[in-house]
C-alpha positions as CSV (number, residue, x, y, z in Angstrom):
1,X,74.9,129.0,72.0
2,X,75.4,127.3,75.1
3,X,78.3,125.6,76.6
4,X,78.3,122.8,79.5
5,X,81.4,120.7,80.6
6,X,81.0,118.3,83.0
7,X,83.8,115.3,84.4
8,X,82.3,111.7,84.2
9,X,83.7,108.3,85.8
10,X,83.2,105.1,83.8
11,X,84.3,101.2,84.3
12,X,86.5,100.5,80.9
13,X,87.7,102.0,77.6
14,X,85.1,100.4,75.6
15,X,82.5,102.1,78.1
16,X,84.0,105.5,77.1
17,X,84.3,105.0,73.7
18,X,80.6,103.9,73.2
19,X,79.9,107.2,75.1
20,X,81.7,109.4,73.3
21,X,80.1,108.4,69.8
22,X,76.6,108.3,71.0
23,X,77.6,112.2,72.4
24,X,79.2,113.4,68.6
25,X,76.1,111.9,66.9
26,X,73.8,113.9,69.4
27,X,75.5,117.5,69.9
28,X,78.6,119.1,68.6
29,X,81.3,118.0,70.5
30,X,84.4,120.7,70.9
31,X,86.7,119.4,73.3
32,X,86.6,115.3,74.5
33,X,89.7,114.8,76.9
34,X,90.6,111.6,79.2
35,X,92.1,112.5,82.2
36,X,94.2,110.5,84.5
37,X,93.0,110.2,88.0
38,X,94.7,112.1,90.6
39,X,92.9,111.3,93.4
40,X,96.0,110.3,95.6
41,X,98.4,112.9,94.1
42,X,95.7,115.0,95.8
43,X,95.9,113.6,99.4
44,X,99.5,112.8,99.1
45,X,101.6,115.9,97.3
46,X,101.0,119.1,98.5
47,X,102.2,121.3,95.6
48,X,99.4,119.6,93.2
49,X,96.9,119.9,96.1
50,X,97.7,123.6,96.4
51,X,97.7,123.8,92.4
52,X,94.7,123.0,91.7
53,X,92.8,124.8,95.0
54,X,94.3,128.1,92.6
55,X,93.2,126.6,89.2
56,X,89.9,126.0,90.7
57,X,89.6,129.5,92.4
58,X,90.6,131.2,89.3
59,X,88.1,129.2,87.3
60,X,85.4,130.4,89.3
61,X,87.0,133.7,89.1
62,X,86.4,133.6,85.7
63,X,82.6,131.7,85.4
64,X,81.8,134.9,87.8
65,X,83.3,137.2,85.4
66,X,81.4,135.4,82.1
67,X,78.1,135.9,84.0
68,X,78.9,139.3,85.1
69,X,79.5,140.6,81.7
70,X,77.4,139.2,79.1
């Protein structure tokens, strides 16, 4: 088994929703989150900024150590 996950922008809910059901009928579906966007809590708060530049070095950290190991 395989695993992708991938971060998608669309214009409205209904856009989404459409999307979503056309993905469960085509694949099995094991997490399906809406995230806010935080876009200008990027440029404008530093603590977030510096947050996530150590969630996303510790998430490659761990892809690394995935491929490494099996």
């Amino acid at each position: 088994m395989r695993k992708a996950n991938f971060t998608i922008e669309y214009d409205s809910d209904e856009q989404l929703y459409h999307f979503e059901l056309f993905l469960k009928q085509q694949i099995k579906v094991t997490d399906f989150r809406i995230i806010p966007d935080s876009k200008d809590l990027y440029n404008t708060d530093p603590i977030y900024k510096k947050m996530w530049k150590k969630l996303k070095k510790d998430k490659n950290a761990m892809y690394d150590y995935i491929k490494k190991n099996t």
